[in-house]
N, C-alpha and C positions, 0 to 999 in steps of 0.2 A: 477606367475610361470615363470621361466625361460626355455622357450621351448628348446634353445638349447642344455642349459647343461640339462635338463631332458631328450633330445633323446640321450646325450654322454653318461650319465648314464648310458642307456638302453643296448648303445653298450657295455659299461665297463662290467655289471653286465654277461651278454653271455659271453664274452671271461674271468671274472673272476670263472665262473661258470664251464668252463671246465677246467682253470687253476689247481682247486680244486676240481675237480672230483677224487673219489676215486671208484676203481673197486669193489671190496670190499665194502659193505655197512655194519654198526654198527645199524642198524634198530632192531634186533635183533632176525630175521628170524631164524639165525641158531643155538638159542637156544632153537627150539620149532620140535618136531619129530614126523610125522604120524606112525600108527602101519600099515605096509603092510598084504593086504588080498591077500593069496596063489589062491582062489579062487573066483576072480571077480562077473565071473557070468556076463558078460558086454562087449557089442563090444562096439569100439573105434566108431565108427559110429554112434550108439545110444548115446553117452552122448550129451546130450543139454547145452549149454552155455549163454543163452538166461538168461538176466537178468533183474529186476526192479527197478526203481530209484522212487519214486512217480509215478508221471501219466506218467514215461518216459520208454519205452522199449528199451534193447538195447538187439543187435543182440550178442554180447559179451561183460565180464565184466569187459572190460577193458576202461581206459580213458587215453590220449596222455594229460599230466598237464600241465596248464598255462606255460607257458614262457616268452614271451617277445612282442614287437610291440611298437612303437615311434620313429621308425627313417628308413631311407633307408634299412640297412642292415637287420634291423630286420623283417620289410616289407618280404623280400624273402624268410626271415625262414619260414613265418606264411603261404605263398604261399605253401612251399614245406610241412608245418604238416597240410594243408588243404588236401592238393591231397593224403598223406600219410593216413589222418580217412580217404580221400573217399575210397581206396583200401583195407584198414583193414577192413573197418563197424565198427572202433572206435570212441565213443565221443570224442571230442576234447573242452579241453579253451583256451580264449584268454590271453596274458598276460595282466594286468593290464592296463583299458583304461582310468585312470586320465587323463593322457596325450591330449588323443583325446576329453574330452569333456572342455578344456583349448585352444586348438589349430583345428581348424577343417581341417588344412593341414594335422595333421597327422594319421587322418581316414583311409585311404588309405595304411598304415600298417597298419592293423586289418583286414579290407574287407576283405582281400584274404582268409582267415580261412572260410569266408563262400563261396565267388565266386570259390572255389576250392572245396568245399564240399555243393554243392545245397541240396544235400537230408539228411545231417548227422544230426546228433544231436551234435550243439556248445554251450558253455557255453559263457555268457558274463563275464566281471570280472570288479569288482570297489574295492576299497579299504573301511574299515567301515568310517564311517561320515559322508558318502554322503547323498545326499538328495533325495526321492522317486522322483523326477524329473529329476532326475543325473543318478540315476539308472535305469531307465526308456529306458532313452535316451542309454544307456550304451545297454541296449536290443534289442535297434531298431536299432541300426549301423548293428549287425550281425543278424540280424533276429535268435536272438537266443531262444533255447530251454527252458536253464535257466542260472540262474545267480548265479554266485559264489561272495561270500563277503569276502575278506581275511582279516584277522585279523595280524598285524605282531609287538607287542609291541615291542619283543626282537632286531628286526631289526630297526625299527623305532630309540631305543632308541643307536644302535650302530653308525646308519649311520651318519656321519657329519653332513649333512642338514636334518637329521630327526625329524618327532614330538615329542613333547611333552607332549601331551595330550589326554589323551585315554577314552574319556569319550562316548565309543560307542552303549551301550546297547539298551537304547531307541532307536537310530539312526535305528540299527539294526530291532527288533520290529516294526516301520512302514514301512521298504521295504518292511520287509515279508505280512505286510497287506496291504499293496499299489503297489506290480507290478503284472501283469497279466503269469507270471513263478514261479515255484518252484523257492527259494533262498537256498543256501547253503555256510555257514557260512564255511569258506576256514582259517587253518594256514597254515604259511609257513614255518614251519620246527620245531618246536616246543613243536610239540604235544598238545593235550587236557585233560587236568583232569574231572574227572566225576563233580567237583565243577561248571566248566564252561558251562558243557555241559547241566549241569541243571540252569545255569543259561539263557543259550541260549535257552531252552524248554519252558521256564518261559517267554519268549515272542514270542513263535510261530512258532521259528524255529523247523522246522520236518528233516533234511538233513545236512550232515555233513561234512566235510572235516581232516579227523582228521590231517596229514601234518605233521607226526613224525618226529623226531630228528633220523636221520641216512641216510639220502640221503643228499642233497644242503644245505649248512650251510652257511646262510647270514649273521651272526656272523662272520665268519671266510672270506667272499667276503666282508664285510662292514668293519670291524677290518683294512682289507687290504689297502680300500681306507683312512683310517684316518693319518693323516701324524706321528702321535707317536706308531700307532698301538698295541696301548698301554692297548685295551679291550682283548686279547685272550683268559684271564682266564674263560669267558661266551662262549668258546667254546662249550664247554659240555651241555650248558643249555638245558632244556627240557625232556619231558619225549618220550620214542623212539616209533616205529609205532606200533612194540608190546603192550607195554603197553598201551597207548593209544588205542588198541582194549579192552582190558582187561577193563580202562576205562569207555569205552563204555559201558558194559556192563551193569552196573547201574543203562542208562538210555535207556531202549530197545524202547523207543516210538520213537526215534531219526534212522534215518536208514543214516546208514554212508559207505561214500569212502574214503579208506585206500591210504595215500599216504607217499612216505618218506622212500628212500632206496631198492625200487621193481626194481630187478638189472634181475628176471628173474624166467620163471613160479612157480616155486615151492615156491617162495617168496612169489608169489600171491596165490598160492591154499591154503598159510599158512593163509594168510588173510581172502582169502574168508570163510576158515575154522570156524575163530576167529571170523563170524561176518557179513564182509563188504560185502555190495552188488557188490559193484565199486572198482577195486584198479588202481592209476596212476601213470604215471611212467614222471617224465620229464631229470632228469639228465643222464639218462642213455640211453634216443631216442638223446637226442640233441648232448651226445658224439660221437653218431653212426654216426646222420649227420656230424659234423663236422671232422671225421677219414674215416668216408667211401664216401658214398653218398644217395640219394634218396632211387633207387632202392636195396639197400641192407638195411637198415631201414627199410625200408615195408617189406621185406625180412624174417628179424629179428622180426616184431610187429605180421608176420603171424604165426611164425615158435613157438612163446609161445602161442599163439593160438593152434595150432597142441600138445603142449606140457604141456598144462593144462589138455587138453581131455588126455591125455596119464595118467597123474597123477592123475586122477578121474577115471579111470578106472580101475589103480594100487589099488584103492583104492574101487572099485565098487560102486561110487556114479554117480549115472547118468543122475544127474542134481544137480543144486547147493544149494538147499534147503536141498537134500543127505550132502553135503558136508559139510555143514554147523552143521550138526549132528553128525560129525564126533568130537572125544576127541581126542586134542592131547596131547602128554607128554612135561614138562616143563621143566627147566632146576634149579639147586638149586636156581641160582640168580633171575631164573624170577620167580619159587614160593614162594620166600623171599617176592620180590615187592606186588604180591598179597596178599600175607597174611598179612603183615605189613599197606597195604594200605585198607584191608577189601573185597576186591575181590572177585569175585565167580569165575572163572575159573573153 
């Protein structure tokens, strides 16, 4: 591996990522409608937010998503979204640590995710192929809770110096039976079909990531760096974070976190609605950090906090298992998908 250019990447990928941030998310949130209850029955003080992931509790059900770590600069991001879960009581991941288990100078971006966060719950991150020793190791850098595995073919296969070879299943299959944390099997923006997701059940994956098509599009960041940028047409590719709940459905033994275009509470209470235990948000904290700063990010990560409990009450669910029991109404094009695809919605 070329270290250098693998932490200039790191840098390119952040500043291409807010390049291409749209405010606006296509996740397809806002094809989906709660019916309002006149009659709650519910103070805003009683609802519970307090969520399960496996053996993992969280104090809310929300998660700060991988981003980045390989180089100087991003070293400080990871510093500032450590200190940011420790203020919220948000789980937090790392971005991808190939990097660090290549080079052991660049350890020292990642660290801060935990030195900044002693008591949170952090996820590790490794890419699929690694080796239950790889990924092990990828655990004990953060003294992490558990481990996210991201699967990225569609990026992979845009990026210039990307792989070729996707032969991860197995790979996958002995993490999960060889490291001492939950693994959750991570896309990056692509979304999941219930095909896959019963293929990842099929060797012991219980935890998901599903990582829909409508927030950060490395399609459209990787397209960018190729010098003909001549891939656009795979912009679109993928099924969006909606669907991909819908998905899931198929396969209920799988307990999944919704990620991919969560611009803001109701996006999430639509999730949590659809399904997910967990929903993360990464393009939309990392835009805040880089337009504002720290303290209005934490600002911002508490104030959907305040504003899920507000939407669960609208809605008189007073905890999230409530919520979860909630029907929502669809929209033609997304009861098309489901029906066409066999769905139970």
């Amino acid at each position: 591996m070329d270290v250098t250019r693998h932490a200039h990447r790191k840098d390119e990928h952040l500043s291409l990522a807010e390049k291409f941030y749209q405010p606006v998310a296509t996740s397809q949130f806002d094809q989906l409608r709660f019916i309002h209850q006149s009659l709650p029955e519910l103070a805003v003080a009683d609802v519970d937010l307090t969520t399960q992931l496996g053996p993992l509790q969280l104090p809310v059900p929300f998660l700060i998503e991988a981003m980045t770590g390989g180089s100087p600069r991003t070293g400080q991001v990871n510093a500032q979204l450590g200190r940011i879960a420790a203020a919220t009581g948000m789980a937090v991941a790392s971005g991808s640590q190939s990097i660090a288990l290549q080079d052991a100078s660049t350890v020292k971006t990642f660290t801060p995710l935990r030195e900044n966060n002693p008591a949170g719950i952090v996820l590790a991150n490794i890419g699929a192929g690694h080796t239950v020793a790889q990924a092990q190791q990828a655990i004990d850098m953060l003294a992490a809770n558990a481990l996210e595995i991201h699967v990225n073919t569609a990026q992979e296969l845009v990026m210039p110096e990307g792989d070729r070879d996707f032969y991860w299943l197995d790979s996958i299959g002995q993490t999960v039976a060889g490291v001492n944390v939950p693994v959750i099997v991570k896309e990056v923006g692509f979304g999941m079909a219930q095909e896959t997701l019963r293929k990842l059940a099929s060797v012991g994956v219980k935890y998901v990531d599903l990582g829909g098509r409508g927030g950060t599009n490395f399609v459209q960041i990787e397209n960018f760096r190729r010098p003909q940028k001549e891939l656009s047409y795979l912009a679109g590719w993928g099924q969006t974070t909606v669907e991909s709940l819908f998905e899931a459905h198929q396969v209920p033994q799988l307990q999944v976190i919704a990620t991919g275009g969560i611009r803001q509470p109701l996006d999430a209470a639509k999730a949590l609605a659809l399904g997910a235990n967990v929903v993360g948000s990464a393009g939309q904290i990392l835009h805040s950090l880089i337009k504002t700063d720290e303290a209005t990010t934490t600002a911002m990560l508490l104030d959907w906090q305040d504003g899920l409990r507000d939407i669960m009450t609208l809605l008189g669910t007073p905890n999230l298992a409530a919520l979860k029991a909630q029907r929502l109404l669809l929209s033609p094009s997304l009861e098309s998908y489901c029906r066409q695809r066999r769905l139970q919605y």
